[in-house]
ChimeraX commands (.cxc) that place a marker at each C-alpha (Angstrom):
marker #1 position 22.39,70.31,227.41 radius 0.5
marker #1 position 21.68,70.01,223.37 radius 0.5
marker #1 position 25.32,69.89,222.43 radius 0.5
marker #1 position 25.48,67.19,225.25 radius 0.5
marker #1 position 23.22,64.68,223.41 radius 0.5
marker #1 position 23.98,65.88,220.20 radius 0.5
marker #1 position 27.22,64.08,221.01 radius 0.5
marker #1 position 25.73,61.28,222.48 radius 0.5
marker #1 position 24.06,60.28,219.09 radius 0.5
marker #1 position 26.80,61.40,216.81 radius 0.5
marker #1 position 29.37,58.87,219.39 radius 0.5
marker #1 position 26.36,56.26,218.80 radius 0.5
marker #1 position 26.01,56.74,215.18 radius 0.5
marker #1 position 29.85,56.27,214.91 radius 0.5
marker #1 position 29.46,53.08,216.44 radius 0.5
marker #1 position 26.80,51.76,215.27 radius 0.5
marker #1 position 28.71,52.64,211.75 radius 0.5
marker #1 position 32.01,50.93,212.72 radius 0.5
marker #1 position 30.62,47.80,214.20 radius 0.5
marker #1 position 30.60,44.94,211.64 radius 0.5
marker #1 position 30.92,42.00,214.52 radius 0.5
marker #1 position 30.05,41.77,218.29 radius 0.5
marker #1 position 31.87,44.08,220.59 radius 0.5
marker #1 position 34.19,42.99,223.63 radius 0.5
marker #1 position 32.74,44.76,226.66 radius 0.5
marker #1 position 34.43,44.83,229.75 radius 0.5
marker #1 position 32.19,45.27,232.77 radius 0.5
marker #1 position 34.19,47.38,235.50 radius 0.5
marker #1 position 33.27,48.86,238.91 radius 0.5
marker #1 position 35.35,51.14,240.62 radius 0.5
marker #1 position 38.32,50.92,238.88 radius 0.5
marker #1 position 41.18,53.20,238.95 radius 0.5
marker #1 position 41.42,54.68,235.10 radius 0.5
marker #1 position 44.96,53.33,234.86 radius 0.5
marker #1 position 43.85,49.85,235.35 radius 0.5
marker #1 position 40.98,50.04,232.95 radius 0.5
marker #1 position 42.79,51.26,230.36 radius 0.5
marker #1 position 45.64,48.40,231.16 radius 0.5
marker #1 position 42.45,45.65,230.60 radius 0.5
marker #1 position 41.56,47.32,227.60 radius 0.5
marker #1 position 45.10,47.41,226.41 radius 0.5
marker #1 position 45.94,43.92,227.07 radius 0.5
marker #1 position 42.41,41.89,226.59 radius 0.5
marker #1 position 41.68,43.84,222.97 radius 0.5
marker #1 position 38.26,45.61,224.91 radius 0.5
marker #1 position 35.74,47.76,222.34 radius 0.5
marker #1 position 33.99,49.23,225.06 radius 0.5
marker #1 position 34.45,49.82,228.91 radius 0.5
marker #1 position 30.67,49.67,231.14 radius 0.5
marker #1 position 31.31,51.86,234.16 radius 0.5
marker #1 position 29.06,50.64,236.95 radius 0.5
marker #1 position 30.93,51.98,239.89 radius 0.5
marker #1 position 30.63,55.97,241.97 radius 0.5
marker #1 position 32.90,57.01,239.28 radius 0.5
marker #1 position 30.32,59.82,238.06 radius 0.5
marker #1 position 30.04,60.44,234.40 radius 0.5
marker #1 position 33.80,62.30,234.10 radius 0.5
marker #1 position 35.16,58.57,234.39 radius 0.5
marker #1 position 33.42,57.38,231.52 radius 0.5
marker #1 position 35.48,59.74,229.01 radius 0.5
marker #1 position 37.41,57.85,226.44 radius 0.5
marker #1 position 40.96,59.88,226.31 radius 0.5
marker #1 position 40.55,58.33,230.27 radius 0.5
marker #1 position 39.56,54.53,229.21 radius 0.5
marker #1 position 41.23,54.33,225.73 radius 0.5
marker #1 position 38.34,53.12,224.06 radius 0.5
marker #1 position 34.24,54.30,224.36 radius 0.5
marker #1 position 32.38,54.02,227.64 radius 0.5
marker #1 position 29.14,53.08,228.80 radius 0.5
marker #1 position 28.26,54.58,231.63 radius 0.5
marker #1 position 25.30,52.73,233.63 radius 0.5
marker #1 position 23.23,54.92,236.05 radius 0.5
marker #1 position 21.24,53.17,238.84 radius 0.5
marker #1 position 17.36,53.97,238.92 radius 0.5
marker #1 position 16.50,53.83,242.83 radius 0.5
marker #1 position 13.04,52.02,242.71 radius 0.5
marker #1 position 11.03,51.82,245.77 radius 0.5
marker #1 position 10.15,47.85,246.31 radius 0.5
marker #1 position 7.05,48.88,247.88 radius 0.5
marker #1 position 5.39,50.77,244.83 radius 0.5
marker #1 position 7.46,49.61,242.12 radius 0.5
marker #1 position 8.23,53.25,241.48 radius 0.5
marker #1 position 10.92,55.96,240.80 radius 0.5
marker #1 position 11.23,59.30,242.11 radius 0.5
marker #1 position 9.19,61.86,239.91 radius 0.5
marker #1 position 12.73,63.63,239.20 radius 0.5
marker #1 position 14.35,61.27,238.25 radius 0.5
marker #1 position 14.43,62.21,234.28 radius 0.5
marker #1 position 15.39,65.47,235.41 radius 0.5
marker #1 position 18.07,64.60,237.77 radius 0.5
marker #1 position 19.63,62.26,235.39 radius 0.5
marker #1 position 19.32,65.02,232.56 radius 0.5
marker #1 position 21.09,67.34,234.87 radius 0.5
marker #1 position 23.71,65.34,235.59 radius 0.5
marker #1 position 25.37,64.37,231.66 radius 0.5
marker #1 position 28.57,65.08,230.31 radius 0.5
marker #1 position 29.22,64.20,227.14 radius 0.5
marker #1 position 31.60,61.65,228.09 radius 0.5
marker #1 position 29.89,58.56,228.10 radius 0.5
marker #1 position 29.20,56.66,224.58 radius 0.5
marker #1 position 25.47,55.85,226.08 radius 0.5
marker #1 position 23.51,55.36,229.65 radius 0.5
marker #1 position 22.92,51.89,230.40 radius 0.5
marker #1 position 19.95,52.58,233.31 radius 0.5
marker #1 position 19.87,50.01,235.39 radius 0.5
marker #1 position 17.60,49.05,238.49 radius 0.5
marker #1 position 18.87,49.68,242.68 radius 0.5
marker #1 position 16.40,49.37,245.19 radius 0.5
marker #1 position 15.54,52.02,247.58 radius 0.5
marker #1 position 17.73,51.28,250.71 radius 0.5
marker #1 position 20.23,48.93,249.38 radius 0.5
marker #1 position 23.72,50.11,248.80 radius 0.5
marker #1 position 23.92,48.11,246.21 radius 0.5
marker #1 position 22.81,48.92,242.79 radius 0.5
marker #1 position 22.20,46.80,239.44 radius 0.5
marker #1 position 21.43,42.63,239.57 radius 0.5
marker #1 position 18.44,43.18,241.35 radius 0.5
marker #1 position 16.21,41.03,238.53 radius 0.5
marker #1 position 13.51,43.97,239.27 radius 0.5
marker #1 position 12.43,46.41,236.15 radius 0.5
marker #1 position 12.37,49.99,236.85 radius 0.5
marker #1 position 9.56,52.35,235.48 radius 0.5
marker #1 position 10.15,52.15,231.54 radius 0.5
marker #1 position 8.49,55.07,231.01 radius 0.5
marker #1 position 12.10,56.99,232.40 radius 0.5
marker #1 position 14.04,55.34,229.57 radius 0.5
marker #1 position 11.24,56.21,226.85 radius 0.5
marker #1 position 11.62,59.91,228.23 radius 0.5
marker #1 position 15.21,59.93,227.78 radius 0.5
marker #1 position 15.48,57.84,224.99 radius 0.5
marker #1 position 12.98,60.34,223.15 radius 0.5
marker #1 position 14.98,63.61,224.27 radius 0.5
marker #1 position 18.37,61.59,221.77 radius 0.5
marker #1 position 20.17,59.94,224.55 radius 0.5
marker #1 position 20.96,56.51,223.20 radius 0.5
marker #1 position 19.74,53.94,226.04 radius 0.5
marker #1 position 20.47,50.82,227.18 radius 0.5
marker #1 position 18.12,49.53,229.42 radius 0.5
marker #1 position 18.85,46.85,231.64 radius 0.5
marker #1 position 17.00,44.90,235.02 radius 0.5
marker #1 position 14.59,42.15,235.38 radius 0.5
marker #1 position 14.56,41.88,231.46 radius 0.5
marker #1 position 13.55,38.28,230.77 radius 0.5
marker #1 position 11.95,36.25,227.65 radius 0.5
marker #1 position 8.89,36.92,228.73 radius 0.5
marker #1 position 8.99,40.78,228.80 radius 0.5
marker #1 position 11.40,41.69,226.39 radius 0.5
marker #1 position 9.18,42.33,223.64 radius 0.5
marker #1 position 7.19,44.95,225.69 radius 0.5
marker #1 position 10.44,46.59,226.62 radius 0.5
marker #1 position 12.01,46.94,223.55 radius 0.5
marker #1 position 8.46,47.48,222.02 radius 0.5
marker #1 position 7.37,50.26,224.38 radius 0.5
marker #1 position 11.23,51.65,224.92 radius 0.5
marker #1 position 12.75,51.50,221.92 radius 0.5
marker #1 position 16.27,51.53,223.58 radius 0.5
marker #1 position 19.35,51.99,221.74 radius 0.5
marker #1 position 20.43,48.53,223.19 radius 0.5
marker #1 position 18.94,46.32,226.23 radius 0.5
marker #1 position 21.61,44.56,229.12 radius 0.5
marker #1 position 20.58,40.97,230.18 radius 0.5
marker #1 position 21.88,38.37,232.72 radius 0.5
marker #1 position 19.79,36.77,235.43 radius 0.5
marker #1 position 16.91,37.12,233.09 radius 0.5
marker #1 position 18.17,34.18,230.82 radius 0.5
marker #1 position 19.59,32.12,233.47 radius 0.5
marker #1 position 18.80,28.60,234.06 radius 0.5
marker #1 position 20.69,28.68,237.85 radius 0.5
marker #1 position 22.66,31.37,239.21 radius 0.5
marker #1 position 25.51,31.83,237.28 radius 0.5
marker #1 position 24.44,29.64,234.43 radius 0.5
marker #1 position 23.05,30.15,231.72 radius 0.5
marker #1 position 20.01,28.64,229.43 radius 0.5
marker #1 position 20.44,28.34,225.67 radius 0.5
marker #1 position 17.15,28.39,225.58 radius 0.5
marker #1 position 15.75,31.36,227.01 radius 0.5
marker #1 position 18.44,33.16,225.34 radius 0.5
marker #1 position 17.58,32.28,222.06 radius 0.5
marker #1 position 13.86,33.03,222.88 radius 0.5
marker #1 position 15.14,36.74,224.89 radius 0.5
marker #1 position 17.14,37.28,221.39 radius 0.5
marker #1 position 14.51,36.16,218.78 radius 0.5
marker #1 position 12.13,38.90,220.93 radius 0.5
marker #1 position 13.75,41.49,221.24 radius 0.5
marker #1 position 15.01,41.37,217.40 radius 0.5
marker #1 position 11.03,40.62,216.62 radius 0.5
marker #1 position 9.91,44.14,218.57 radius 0.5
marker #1 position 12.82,45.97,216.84 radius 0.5
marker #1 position 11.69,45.06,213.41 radius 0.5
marker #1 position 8.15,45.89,214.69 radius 0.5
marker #1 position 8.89,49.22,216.41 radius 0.5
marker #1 position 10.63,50.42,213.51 radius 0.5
marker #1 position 8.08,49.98,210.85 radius 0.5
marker #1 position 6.35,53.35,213.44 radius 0.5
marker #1 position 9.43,55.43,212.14 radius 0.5
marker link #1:1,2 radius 0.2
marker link #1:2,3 radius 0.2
marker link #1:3,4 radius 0.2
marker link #1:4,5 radius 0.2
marker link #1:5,6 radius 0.2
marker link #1:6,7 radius 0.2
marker link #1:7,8 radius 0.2
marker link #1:8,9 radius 0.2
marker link #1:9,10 radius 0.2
marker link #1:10,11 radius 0.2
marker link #1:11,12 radius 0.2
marker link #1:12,13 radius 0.2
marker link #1:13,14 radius 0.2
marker link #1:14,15 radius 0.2
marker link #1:15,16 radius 0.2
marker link #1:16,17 radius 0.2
marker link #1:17,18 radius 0.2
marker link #1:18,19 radius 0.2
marker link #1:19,20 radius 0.2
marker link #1:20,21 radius 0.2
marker link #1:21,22 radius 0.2
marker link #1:22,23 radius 0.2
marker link #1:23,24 radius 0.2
marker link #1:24,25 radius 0.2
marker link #1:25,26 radius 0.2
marker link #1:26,27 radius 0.2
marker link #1:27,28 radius 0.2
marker link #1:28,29 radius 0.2
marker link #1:29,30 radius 0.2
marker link #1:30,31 radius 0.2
marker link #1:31,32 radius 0.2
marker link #1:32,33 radius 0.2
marker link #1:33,34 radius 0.2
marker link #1:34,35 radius 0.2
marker link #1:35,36 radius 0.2
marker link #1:36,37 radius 0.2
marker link #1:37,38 radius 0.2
marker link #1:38,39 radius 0.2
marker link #1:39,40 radius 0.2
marker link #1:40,41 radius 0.2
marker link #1:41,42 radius 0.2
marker link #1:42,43 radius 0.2
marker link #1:43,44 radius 0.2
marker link #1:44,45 radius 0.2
marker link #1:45,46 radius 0.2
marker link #1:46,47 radius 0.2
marker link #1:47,48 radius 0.2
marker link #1:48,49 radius 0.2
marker link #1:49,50 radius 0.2
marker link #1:50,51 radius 0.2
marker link #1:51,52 radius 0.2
marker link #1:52,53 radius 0.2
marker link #1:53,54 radius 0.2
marker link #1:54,55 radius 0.2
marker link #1:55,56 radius 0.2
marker link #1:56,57 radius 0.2
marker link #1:57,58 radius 0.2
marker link #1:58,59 radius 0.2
marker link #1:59,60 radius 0.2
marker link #1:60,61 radius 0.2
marker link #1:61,62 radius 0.2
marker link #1:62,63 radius 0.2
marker link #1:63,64 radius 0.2
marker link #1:64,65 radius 0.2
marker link #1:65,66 radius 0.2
marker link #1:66,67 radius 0.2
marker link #1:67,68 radius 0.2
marker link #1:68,69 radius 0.2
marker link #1:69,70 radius 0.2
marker link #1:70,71 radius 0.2
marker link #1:71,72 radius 0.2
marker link #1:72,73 radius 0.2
marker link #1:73,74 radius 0.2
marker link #1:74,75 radius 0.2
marker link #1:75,76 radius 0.2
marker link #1:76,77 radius 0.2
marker link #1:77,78 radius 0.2
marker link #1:78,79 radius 0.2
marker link #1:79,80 radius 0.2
marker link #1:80,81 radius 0.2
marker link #1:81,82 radius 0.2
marker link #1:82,83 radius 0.2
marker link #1:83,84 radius 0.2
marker link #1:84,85 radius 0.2
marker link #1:85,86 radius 0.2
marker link #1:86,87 radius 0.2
marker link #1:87,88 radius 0.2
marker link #1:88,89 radius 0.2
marker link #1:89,90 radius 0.2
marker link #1:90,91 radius 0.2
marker link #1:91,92 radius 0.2
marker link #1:92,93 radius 0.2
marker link #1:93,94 radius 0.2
marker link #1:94,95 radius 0.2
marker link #1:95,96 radius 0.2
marker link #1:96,97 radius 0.2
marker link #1:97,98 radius 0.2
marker link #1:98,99 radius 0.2
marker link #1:99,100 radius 0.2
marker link #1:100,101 radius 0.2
marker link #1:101,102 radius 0.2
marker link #1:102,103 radius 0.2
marker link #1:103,104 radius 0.2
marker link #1:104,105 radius 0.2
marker link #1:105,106 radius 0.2
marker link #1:106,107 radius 0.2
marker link #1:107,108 radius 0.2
marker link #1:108,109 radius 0.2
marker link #1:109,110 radius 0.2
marker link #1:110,111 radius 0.2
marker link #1:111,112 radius 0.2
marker link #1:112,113 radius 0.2
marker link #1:113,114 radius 0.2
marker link #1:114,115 radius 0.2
marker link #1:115,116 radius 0.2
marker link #1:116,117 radius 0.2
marker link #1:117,118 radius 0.2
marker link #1:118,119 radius 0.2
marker link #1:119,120 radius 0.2
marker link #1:120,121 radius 0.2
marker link #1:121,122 radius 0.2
marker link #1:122,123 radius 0.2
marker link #1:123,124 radius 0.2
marker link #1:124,125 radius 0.2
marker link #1:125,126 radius 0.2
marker link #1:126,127 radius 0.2
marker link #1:127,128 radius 0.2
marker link #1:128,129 radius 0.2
marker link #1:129,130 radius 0.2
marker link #1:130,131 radius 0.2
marker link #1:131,132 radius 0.2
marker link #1:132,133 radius 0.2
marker link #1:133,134 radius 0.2
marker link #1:134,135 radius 0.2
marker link #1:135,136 radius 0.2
marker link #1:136,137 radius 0.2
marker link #1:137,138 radius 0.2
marker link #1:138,139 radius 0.2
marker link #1:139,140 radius 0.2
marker link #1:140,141 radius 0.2
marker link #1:141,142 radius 0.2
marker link #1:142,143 radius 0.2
marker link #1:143,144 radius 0.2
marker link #1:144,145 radius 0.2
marker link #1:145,146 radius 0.2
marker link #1:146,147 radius 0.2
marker link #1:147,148 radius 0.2
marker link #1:148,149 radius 0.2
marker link #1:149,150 radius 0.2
marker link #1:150,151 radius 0.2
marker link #1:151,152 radius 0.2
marker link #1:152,153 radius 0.2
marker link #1:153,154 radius 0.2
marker link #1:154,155 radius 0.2
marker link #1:155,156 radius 0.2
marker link #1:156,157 radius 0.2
marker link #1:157,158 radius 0.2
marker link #1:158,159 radius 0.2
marker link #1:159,160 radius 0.2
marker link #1:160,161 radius 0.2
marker link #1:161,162 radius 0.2
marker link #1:162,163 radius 0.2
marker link #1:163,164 radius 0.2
marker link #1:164,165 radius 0.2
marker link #1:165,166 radius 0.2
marker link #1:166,167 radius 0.2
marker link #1:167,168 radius 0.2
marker link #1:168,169 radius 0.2
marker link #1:169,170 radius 0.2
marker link #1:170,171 radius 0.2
marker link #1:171,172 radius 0.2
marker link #1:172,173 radius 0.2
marker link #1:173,174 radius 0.2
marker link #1:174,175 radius 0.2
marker link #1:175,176 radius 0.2
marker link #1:176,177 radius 0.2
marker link #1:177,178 radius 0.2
marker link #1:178,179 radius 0.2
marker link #1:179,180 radius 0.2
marker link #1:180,181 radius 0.2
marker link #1:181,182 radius 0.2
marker link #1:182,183 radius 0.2
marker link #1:183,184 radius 0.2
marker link #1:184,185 radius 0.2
marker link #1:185,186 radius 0.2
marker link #1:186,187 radius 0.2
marker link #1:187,188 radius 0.2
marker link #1:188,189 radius 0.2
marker link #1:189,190 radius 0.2
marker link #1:190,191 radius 0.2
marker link #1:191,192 radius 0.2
marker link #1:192,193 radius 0.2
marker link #1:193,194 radius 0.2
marker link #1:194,195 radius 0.2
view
């Protein structure tokens, strides 16, 4: 499991290194490999997000052509607001080093659908496994108003956003974008002065 993230931060590191302008991420679910790596091919992608039942083997880039980011669904009961207690551990368990990062996500307990919920998941889950060297993206009811706390309290490798900053379904607001961006910049400044 230590050679696992190892790689994880040395494939984030690389990145990290090599990116000198905004990456082209494109978001796929349940795509066969062959098609991803025709989108990557012909739209230029950086970076492939895996949100699909691929599993983590389908996040490996000799698969994609480029990087993957493989999200993982944290099933959150809507009753307690709360994960299962094994839920570090299961998610530990279940790495390759395939994926570029883990971009955790929210899914609520009983719906087959995971991810766009606009619910957070228990941060403390991404601290854990952002502490252990798994570079995190955390992503799910982030909004202007909490993204300082997140980022703040997380310290994620990166953070996801999209109903969070909307002004209607769909569309978005300039302005609570700019505000989401300004924070989370702010706490990163601020939670890296605790290095």
């Amino acid at each position: 499991q230590a050679s696992t993230l190892n790689q994880f931060v040395a494939n984030a590191r690389s990145l990290e290194a090599a990116s000198k302008r905004p990456l082209v991420v494109g978001v796929f679910q349940n795509q066969s490999p062959e098609f991803i790596k025709e989108m990557v091919q012909e739209c230029g992608l950086d970076l492939v997000q895996l949100h699909g039942k691929e599993g983590m083997a389908a996040a490996n880039s000799a698969l994609n052509g480029v990087p993957a980011i493989r999200v993982v669904d944290i099933e959150t009961d809507p009753a307690t607001g709360k994960a299962s207690d094994d839920a570090v551990e299961t998610l530990l368990q279940s790495l390759t080093s395939d994926p570029l990062a883990i971009l955790l996500d929210t899914s609520i307990k009983g719906d087959a659908d995971g991810g766009g919920t606009g619910v957070t998941f228990d941060w403390s889950i991404a601290e854990k496994l952002q502490n252990s060297g798994l570079p995190v993206i955390i992503a799910g009811g982030l909004t202007p108003d909490n993204i300082e706390d997140a980022v703040g309290s997380v310290r994620p490798w990166g953070v996801d956003v999209s109903s969070g900053v909307e002004a209607t379904p769909g569309t978005k607001d300039h302005d609570k974008v700019q505000t989401f961006v300004g924070g989370a910049r702010s706490a990163a400044i601020e939670a890296s002065k605790g290095i």
